[in-house]
C-alpha positions as CSV (number, residue, x, y, z in Angstrom):
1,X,0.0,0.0,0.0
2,X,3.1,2.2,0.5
3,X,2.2,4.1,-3.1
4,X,-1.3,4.0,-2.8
5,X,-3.0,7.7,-2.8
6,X,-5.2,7.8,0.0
7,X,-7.4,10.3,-0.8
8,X,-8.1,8.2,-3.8
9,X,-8.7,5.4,-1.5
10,X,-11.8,7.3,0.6
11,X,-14.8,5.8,-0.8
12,X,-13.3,2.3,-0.2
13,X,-12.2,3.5,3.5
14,X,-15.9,4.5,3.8
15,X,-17.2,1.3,2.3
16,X,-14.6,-0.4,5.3
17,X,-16.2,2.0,7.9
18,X,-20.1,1.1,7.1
19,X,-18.7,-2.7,7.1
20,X,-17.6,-2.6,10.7
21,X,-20.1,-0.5,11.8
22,X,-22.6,-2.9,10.1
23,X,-20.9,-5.6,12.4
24,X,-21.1,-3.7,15.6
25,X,-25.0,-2.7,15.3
26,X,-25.5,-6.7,13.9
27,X,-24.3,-8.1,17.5
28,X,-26.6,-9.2,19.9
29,X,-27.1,-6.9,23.0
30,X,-25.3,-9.6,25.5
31,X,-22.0,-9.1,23.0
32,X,-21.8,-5.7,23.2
33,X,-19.3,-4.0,25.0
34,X,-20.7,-2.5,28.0
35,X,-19.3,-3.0,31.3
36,X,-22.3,-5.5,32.5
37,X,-21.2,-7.6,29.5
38,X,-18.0,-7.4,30.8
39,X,-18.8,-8.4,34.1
40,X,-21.0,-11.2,33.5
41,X,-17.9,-12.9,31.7
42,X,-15.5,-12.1,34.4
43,X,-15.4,-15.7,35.9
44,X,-16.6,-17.8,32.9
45,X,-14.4,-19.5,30.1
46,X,-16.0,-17.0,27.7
47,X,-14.3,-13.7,28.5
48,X,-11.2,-14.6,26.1
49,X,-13.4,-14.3,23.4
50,X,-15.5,-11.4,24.5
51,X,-11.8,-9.3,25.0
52,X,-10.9,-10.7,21.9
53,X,-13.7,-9.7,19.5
54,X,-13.9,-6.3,21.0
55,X,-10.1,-5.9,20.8
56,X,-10.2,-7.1,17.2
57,X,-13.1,-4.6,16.4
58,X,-11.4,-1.3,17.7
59,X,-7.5,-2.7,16.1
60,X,-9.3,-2.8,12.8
61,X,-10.5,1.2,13.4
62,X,-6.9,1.4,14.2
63,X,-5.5,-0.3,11.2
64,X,-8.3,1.5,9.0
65,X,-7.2,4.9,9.4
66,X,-3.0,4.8,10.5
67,X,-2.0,4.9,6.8
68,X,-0.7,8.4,7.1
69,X,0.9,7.9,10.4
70,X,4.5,8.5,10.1
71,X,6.3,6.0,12.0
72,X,3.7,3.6,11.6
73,X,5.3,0.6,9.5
74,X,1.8,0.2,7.0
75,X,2.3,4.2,6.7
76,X,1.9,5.3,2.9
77,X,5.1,6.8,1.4
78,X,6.2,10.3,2.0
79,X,5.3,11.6,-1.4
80,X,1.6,9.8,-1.1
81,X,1.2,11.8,2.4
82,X,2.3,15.3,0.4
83,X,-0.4,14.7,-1.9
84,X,-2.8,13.7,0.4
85,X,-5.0,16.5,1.7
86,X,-3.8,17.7,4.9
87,X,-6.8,17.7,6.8
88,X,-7.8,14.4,5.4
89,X,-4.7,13.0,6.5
90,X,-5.4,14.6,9.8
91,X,-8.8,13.4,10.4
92,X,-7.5,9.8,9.4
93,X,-4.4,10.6,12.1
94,X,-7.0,11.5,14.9
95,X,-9.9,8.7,14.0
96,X,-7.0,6.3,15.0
97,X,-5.5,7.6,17.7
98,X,-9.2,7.7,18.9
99,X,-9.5,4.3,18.0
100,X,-6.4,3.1,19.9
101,X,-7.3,5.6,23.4
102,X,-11.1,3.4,23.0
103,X,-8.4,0.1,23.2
104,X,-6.6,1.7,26.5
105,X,-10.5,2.0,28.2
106,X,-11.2,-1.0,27.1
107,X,-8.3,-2.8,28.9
108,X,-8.5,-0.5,31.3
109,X,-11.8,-1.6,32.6
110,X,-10.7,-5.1,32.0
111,X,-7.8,-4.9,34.2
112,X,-10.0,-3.1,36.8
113,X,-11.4,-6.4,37.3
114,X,-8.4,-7.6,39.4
115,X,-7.3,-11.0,37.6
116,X,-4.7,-12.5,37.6
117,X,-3.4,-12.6,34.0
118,X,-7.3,-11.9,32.1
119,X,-5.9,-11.8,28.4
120,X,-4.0,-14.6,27.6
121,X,-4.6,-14.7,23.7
122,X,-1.3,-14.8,21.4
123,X,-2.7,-12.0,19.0
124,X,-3.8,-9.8,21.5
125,X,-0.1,-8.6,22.1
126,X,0.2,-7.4,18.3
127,X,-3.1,-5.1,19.1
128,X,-1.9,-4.1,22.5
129,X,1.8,-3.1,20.9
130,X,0.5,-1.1,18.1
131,X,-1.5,0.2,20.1
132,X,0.9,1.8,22.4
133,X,3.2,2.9,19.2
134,X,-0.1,4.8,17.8
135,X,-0.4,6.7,21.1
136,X,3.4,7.6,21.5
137,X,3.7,8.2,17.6
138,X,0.5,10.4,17.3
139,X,1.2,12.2,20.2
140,X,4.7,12.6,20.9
141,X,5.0,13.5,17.0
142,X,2.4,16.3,17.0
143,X,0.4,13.8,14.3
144,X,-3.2,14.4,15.8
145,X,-4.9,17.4,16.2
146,X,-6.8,15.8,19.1
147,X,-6.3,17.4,22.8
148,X,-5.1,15.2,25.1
149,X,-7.3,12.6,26.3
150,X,-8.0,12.6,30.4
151,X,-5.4,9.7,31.1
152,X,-1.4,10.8,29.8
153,X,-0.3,9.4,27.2
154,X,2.6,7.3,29.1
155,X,-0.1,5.9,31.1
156,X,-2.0,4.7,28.2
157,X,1.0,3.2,26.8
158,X,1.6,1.8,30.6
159,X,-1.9,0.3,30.2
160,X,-1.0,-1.4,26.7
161,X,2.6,-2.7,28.4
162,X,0.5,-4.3,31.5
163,X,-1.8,-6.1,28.4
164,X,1.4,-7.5,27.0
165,X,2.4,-8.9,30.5
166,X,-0.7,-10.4,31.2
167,X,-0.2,-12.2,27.9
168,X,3.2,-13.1,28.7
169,X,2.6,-15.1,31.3
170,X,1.1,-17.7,28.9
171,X,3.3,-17.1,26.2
172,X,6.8,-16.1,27.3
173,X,7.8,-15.0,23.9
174,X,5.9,-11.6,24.5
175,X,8.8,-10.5,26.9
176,X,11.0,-10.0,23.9
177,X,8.4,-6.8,22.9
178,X,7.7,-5.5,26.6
179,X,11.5,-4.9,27.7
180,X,12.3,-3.1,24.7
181,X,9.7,-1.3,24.3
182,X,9.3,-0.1,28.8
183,X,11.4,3.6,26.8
184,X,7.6,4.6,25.3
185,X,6.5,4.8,28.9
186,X,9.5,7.2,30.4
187,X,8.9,9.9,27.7
């Protein structure tokens, strides 16, 4: 995608956009995200799956508008940002860092819960570390236009390095992304 021109890309970015929104109004009321949903799967086998859908739902809002995120390895190439309307690349820039601060709240309220290690998915940790890039690129970088949200950004990226743990626990592999990336934190 590196060459593609991305305002040339909006009506297939829209298409993408109804499709997941589609998908969110399709799901029955006991899927949703809301925090009794969340709480009525705290204990039960199903909760895995309940993080993971919603996790996979918000990553894709993520992935859907990061294109012209410098920084960002999926980024489009310098010379299809410059011709890339600058407020359309801005409103792409601030639709995913809102995207990835609707991940932190989500695992925020998840590890409010108090258990002991309550993501343990493999593929979680991919969401959780791009997650914590979008936040330090976006607003470290001056990317987004968007004020700050009410948690600072090296706690949101503190929230995404405790996901990674929790997933580490069961897959050990995931501690070869958390120690080099504690730096996004200290900034």
């Amino acid at each position: 995608m590196n060459d593609v021109k991305l305002w040339d890309s909006r009506l297939r970015l829209r298409d993408l956009e109804k499709r997941l929104s589609d998908f969110a109004v399709s799901l029955p009321i006991e899927m949703r995200w809301t925090s009794d949903n969340l709480m009525l799967r705290a204990y039960t086998p199903n909760l895995d799956r309940f993080i993971m859908l919603h996790t996979f739902w918000h990553q894709c809002h993520c992935d859907l508008y990061r294109l012209p995120i410098r920084g960002i390895k999926e980024s489009i190439s310098d010379q299809a940002l410059a011709e890339t309307p600058r407020d359309y690349a801005m409103l792409l820039s601030d639709r995913c860092l809102d995207s990835a601060w609707d991940l932190v709240r989500l695992w925020t309220q998840i590890l409010d819960l108090g258990l002991d290690n309550p993501i343990k998915d493999f593929s979680v940790s991919g969401c959780a570390y791009q997650c914590a890039k979008i936040v330090a690129t976006t607003t470290y970088n001056g990317v987004s236009s968007l004020n700050a949200e009410c948690m600072r950004p090296p706690d949101a990226v503190k929230i995404c390095l405790k996901i990674l743990e929790s997933i580490k626990s069961a897959h050990p592999v995931v501690g070869r992304v958390v120690s080099p990336r504690v730096h996004l934190c200290r900034r």
